[in-house]
C-alpha positions, 0 to 999 in steps of 0.5 A: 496517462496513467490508469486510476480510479474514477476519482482521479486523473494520473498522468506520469512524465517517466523520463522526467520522474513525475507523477501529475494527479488530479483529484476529483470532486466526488460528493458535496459531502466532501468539500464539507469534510475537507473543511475539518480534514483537509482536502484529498490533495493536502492529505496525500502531502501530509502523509507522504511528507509523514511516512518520510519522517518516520524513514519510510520511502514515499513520493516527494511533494514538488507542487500543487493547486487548484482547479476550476470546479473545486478540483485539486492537483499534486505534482510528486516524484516517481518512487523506484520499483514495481508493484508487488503484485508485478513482481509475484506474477511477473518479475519473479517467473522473469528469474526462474534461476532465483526462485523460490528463495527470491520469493521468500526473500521478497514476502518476508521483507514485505512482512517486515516492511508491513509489520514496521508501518504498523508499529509505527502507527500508520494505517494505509488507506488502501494496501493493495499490493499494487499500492507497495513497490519493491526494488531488489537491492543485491539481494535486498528488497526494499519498498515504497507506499504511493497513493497514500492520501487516505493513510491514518496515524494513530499510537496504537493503531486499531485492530479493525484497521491493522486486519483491514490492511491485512485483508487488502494485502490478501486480495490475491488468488492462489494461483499469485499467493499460495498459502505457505506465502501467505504465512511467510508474509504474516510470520515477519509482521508478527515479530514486529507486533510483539505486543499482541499475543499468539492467540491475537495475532493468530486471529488477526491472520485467519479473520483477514485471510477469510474477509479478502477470499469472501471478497474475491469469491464475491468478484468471481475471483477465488 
């Protein structure tokens, strides 16, 4: 088993490469919902399938089903790498000798990755850094979206939702991302949003940054 949150059940067959999730039921207001949206479980097919086709790395689709009780299940590949939260508190203190310009390397290929998922239009339902995997490739960092079930598609994508998505990346105290890290990441997204001006991007930056350290300090976390 793996952990997850309330709504689902995760399960991962590692030797095999194999995730199992279970999604479940969680309101009446949902079944309703999946009438016109599709359900959880066929919207994390599509959006897997979607980030694929416009070249970025996400899980493969390999079956799904239903459930007794209106609950739904989706087998899918393991995608190679760790969570970024992983390697900030973990990999990167593991190779000290590479430090601190692994670190750069790895948030300003974040910034890039992230920048590129936005131009393209996709919104990720919940960017936590946990939710981004990172394998280091030479000296290459390349990453991968899971849980991508509540992503949204949309040319251009909407401002509200481009610093959602910057917020849940800056959910992060100190102590994992100082402030210089920070602007690191951002600077490479801002060159792959050229279409927004300085004074734009600027605010997009500050108002994100402040919403995730409103949100830390509200769980005793900043």
């Amino acid at each position: 088993m793996v952990g997850s949150s309330v709504n689902a059940r995760v399960a991962a067959q590692l030797a095999e490469g194999i995730y199992y999730k279970e999604f479940l039921p969680r309101s009446p207001l949902e079944t309703l919902k999946a009438c016109f949206r599709g359900s959880r479980a066929q919207r994390a097919r599509r959006h897997n399938d979607a980030l694929q086709e416009a070249g970025f790395s996400a899980p493969n689709n390999i079956a799904w089903g239903k459930l007794p009780g209106g609950r739904e299940y989706l087998f899918s590949t393991a995608v190679a790498g760790k969570g970024v939260t992983s390697w900030l508190r973990e990999e990167l203190a593991m190779r000290q000798e590479q430090s601190p310009s692994l670190r750069w390397a790895l948030l300003g290929a974040l910034g890039t990755f992230v920048g590129r998922l936005h131009a393209a239009g996709f919104i990720h339902g919940d960017l936590r850094t946990s939710n981004v995997l990172a394998v280091l490739d030479g000296e290459t960092f390349h990453f991968a979206l899971i849980d991508n079930e509540r992503n949204v598609q949309s040319q251009p994508a909407a401002g509200r939702s481009l610093m959602r998505n910057l917020m849940q990346l800056n959910m992060l105290p100190a102590a994992d991302l100082s402030n210089t890290d920070r602007m690191r990441f951002f600077r490479q997204w801002r060159k792959q949003m050229p279409h927004y001006t300085e004074a734009e991007s600027k605010l997009l930056a500050i108002e994100s940054y402040r919403w995730a350290m409103r949100r830390l300090r509200k769980k005793g976390k900043a």
